[in-house]
C-alpha positions as semicolon CSV with decimal commas, in nm:
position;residue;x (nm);y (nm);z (nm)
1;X;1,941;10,794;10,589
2;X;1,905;10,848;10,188
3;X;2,101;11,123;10,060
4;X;1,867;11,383;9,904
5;X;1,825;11,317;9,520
6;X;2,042;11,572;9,304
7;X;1,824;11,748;9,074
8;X;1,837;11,939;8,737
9;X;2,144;12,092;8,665
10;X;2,265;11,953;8,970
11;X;2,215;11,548;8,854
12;X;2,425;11,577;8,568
13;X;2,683;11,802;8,743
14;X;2,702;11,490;9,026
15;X;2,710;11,241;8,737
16;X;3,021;11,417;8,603
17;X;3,219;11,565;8,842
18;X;3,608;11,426;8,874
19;X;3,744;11,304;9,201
20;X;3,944;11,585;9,391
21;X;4,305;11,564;9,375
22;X;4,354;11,476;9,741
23;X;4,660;11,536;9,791
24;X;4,706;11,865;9,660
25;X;4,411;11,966;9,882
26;X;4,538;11,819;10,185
27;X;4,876;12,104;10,102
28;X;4,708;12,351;10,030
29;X;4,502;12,328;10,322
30;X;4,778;12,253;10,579
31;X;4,918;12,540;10,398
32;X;4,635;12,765;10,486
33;X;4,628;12,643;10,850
34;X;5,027;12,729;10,908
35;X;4,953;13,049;10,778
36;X;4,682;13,092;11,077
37;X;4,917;12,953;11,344
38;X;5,175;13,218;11,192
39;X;4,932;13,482;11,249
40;X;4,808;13,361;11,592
41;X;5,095;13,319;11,744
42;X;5,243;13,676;11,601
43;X;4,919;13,900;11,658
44;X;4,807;13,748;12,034
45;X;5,087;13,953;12,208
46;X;4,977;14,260;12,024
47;X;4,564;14,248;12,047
48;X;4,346;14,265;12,351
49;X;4,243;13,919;12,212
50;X;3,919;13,863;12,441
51;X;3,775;14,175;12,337
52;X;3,453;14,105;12,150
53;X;3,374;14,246;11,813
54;X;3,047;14,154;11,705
55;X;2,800;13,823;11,712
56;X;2,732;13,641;11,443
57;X;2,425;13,371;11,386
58;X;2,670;13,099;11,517
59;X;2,879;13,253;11,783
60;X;3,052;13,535;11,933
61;X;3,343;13,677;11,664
62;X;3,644;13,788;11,998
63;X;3,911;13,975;11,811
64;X;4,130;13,678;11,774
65;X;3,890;13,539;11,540
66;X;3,841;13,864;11,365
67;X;4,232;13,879;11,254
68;X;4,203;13,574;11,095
69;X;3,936;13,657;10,834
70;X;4,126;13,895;10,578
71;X;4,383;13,639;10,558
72;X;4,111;13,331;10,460
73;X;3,962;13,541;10,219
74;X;4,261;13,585;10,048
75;X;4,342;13,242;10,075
76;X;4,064;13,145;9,906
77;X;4,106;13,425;9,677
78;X;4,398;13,315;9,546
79;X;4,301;12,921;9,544
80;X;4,021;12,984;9,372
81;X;4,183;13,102;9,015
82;X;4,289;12,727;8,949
83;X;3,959;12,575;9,163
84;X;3,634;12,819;9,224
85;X;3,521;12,703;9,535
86;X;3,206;12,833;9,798
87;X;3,342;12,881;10,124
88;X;3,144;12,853;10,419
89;X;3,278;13,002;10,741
90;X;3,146;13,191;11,039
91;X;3,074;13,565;10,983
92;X;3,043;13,530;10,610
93;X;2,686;13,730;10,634
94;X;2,510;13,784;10,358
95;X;2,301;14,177;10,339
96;X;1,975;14,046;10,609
97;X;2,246;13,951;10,800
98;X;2,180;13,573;10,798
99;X;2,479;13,366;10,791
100;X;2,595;13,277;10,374
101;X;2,846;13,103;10,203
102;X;3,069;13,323;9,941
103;X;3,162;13,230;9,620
104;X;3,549;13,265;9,453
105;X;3,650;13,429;9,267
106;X;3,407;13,736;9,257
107;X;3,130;13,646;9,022
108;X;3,119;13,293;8,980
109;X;2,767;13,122;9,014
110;X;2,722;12,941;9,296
111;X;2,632;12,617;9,073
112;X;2,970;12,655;8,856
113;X;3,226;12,645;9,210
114;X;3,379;12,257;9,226
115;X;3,454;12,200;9,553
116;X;3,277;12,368;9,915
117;X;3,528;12,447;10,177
118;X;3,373;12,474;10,483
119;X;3,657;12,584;10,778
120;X;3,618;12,716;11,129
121;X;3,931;12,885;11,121
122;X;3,952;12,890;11,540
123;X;3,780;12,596;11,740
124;X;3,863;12,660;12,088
125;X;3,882;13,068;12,082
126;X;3,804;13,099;12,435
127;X;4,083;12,901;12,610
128;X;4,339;13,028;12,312
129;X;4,260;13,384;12,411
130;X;4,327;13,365;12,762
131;X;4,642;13,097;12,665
132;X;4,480;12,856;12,865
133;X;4,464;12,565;12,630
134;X;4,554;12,548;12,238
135;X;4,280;12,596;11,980
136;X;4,218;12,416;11,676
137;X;4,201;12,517;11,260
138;X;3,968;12,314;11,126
139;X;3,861;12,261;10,725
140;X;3,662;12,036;10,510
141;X;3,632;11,990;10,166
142;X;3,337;11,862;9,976
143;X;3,252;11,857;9,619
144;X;2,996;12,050;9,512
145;X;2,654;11,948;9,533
146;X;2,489;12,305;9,601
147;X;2,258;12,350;9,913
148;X;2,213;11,969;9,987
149;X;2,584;11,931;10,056
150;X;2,625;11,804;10,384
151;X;2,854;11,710;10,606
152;X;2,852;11,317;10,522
153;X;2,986;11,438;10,164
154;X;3,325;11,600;10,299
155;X;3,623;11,364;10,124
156;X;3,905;11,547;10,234
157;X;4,004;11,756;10,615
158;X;4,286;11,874;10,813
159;X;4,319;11,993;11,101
160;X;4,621;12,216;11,254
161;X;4,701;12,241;11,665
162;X;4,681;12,633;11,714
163;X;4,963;12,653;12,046
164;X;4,940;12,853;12,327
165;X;5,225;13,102;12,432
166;X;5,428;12,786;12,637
167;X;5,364;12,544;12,361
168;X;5,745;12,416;12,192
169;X;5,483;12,196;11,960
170;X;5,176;12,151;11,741
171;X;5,019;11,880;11,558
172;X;4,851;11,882;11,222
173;X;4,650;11,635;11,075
174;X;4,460;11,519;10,834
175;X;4,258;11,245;10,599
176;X;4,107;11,163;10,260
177;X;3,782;10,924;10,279
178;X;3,878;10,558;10,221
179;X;4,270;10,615;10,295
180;X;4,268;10,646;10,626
181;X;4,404;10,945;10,851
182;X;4,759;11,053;10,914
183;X;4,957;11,336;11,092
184;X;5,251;11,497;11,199
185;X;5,421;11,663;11,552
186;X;5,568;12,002;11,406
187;X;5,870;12,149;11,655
188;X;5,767;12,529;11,652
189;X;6,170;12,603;11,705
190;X;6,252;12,493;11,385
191;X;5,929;12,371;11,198
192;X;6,046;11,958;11,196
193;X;5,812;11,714;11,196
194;X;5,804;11,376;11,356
195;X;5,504;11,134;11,254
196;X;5,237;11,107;11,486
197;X;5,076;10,822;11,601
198;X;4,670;10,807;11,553
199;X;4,575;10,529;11,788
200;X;4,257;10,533;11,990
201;X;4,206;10,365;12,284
202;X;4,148;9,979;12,286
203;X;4,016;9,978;12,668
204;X;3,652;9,818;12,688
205;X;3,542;10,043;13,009
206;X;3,564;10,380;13,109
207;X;3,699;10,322;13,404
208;X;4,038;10,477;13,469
209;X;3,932;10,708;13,207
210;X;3,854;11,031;13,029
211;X;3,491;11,058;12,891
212;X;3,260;11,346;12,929
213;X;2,972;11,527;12,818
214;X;2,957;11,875;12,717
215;X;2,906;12,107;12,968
216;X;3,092;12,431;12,885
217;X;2,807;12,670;12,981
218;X;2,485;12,762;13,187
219;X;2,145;12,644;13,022
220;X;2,245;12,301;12,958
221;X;2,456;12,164;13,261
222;X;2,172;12,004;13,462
223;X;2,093;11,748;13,240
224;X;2,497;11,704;13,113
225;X;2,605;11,655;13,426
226;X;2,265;11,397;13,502
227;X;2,313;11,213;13,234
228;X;2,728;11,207;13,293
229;X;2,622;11,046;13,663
230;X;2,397;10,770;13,497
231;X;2,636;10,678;13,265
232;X;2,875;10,615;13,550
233;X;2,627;10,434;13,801
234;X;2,527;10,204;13,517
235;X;2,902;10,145;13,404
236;X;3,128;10,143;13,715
237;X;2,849;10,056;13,981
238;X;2,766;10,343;14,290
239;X;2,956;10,667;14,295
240;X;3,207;10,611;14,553
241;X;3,336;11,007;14,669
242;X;3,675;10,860;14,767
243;X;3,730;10,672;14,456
244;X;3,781;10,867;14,105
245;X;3,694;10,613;13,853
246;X;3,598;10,810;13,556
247;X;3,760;11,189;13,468
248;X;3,614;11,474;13,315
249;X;3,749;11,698;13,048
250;X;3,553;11,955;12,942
251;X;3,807;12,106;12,631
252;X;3,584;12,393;12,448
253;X;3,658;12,279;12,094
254;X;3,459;12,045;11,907
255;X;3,787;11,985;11,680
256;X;3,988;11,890;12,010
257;X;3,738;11,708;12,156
258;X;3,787;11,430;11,907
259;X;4,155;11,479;11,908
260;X;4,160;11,350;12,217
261;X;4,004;10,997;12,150
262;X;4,166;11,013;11,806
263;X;4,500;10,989;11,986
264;X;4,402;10,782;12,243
265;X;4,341;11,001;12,558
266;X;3,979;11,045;12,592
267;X;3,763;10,729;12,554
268;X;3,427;10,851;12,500
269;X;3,275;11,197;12,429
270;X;2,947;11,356;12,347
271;X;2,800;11,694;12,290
272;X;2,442;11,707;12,328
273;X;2,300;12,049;12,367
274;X;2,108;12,029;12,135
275;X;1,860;11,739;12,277
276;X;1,938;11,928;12,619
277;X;1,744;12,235;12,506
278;X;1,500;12,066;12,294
279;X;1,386;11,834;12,640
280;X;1,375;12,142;12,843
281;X;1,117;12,325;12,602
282;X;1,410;12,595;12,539
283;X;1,504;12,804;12,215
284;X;1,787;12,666;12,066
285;X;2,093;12,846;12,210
286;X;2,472;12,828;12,158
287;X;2,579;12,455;12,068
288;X;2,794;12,301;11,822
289;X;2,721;12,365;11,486
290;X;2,840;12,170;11,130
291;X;3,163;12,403;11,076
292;X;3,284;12,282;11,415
293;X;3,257;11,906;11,300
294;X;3,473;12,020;11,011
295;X;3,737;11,758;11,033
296;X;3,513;11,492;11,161
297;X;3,604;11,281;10,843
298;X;3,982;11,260;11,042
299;X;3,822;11,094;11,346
300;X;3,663;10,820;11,163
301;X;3,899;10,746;10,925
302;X;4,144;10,718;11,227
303;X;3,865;10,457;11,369
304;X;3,649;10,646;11,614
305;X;3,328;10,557;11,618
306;X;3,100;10,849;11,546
307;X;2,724;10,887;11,596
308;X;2,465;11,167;11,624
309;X;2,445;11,144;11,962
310;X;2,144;10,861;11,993
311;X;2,269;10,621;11,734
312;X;2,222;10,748;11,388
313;X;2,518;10,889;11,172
314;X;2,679;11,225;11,237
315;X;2,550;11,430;10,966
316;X;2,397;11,780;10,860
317;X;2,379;12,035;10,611
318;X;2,696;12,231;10,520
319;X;2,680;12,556;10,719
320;X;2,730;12,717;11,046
321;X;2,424;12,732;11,219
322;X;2,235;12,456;11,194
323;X;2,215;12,218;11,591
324;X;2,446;11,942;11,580
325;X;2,432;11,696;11,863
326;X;2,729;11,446;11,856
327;X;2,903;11,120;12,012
328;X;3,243;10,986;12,007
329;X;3,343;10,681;12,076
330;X;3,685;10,504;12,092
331;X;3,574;10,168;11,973
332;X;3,308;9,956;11,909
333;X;3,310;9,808;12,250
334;X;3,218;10,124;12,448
335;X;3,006;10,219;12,193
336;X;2,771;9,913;12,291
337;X;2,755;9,999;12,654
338;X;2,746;10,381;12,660
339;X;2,507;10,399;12,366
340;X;2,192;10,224;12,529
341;X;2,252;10,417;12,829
342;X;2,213;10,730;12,719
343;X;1,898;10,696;12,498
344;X;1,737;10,525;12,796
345;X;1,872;10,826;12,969
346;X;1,702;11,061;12,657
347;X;1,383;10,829;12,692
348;X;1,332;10,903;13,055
349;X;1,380;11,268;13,058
């Protein structure tokens, strides 16, 4: 796909823009994320953290969430006196309540900001809040190319393992486009780190394996699971009841979704409610959205192949509303079997 054509004061501002100092973004963002864990970890004891607060145009805001967002605006607040920056998050809502980006510091135009930070501060809120499974902090960082940023321009993310109450560790990680991904296994004791290894898997089936589709919630879990079952037929032959070939996995969090084939556990996922509730003539209901794909730029500099879902590139507008359907894939390999399947799967439907 061509990337929309910058115009006016927007062409020469592309023409001239410096590259962003990677490294001192990749700090200041891990530094951002340990503050979260800090204040996860410290407030969960002390808040009812299921109780809901308000909805948003992308998603329910529980109270967990909701303890996190004085302490990202003043995050930003402060980055922003050495680098004005637009950050786009969920809840930022602008007076017709639509969901909007905010500019930093107070008063800068839109157009004069360097970098867009987009950042779901909590992927996973629903198993962190009942401590059933760890969350993830997710940010991206783009250069500024006003309303046609998209997803595809993000050069630098990290993303930070949010623990739940049993957890001794986390894992944070990160990337810069072109240099590949990297990360670290922090002990939450003592805060060292041990390097950890980004390696995913090199097996050319799914058998034996994780892989899954998305199928957290009612509305689109007829067709996931369908589509889950013709994948397997076509791969591994007849279901056989007594025989578990293939496992499911069905982790709420876009961000540790592809953690898990980054690191080699899972060897294929998708999330694809979006073509679910288009094919069943439904409005467009809760689904994974661009902020959640936030550190997507880890998962392919680590080497997972990632699609939109039917073969095209994962991509979309810099927000937190727009659909995004999405496909992960270990390696090339599976890529070229599970691919076909499911658009013939699509096709049918």
């Amino acid at each position: 796909m061509q990337a929309p054509r910058c115009v006016n004061w927007l062409s020469n501002k592309c023409k001239s823009m410096p590259p962003l100092d990677s490294p001192s973004i990749i700090e200041r963002l891990i530094e951002l994320q340990r503050a979260i864990r800090a204040e996860v970890i410290r407030s969960r004891a002390a808040i009812q953290a299921h109780a809901v607060v308000r909805d948003s145009a992308a998603d329910t805001i529980y109270k967990i969430d909701a303890t996190i967002e004085p302490l990202l605006e003043d995050f930003c607040r402060e980055w922003s006196r050495a680098l004005p920056l637009i950050l786009i998050a969920e809840g930022l809502e602008s007076e017709n309540g639509i969901e909007a980006c905010k500019v930093f510091p107070q008063g800068t135009r839109e157009q004069d900001a360097v970098i867009r930070l987009i950042v779901d501060p909590i992927d996973g809120t629903r198993g962190l809040m009942y401590d059933k499974r760890a969350a993830w902090s997710l940010a991206g960082v783009a250069p500024n190319k006003g309303s046609m940023t998209r997803l595809s321009d993000i050069e630098i993310a990290v993303m930070t393992e949010l623990p739940t109450t049993k957890m001794g560790y986390a894992d944070v990680l990160w990337a810069a486009r072109g240099n590949g991904a990297a990360g670290v296994r922090v002990d939450l004791a003592n805060f060292d780190q041990s390097p950890l290894q980004l390696a995913p898997s090199t097996a050319t089936t799914i058998d034996h394996g994780f892989a899954m589709i998305s199928n957290f919630f009612p509305g689109t879990k007829v067709l996931a699971s369908s589509l889950m079952e013709f994948i397997a037929e076509r791969l591994t032959g007849a279901a056989n009841v007594n025989r578990a070939a293939v496992f499911d996995d069905q982790y709420i969090s876009t961000g540790g979704q592809m953690y898990e084939i980054i690191v080699g556990h899972d060897r294929f996922n998708a999330d694809l409610r979006p073509l679910f509730y288009r094919m069943q003539n439904q409005p467009m209901g809760l689904c994974c959205h661009p902020y959640d794909c936030a550190a997507a730029l880890i998962a392919t500099e680590a080497g997972v192949h990632l699609t939109n879902g039917t073969g095209g590139p994962l991509d979309g507008p810099l927000d937190t509303t727009s659909p995004i359907s999405w496909a992960g894939y270990a390696n090339e390999t599976l890529r070229r079997q599970i691919e076909p399947v499911i658009r013939e799967f699509l096709q049918r439907q």
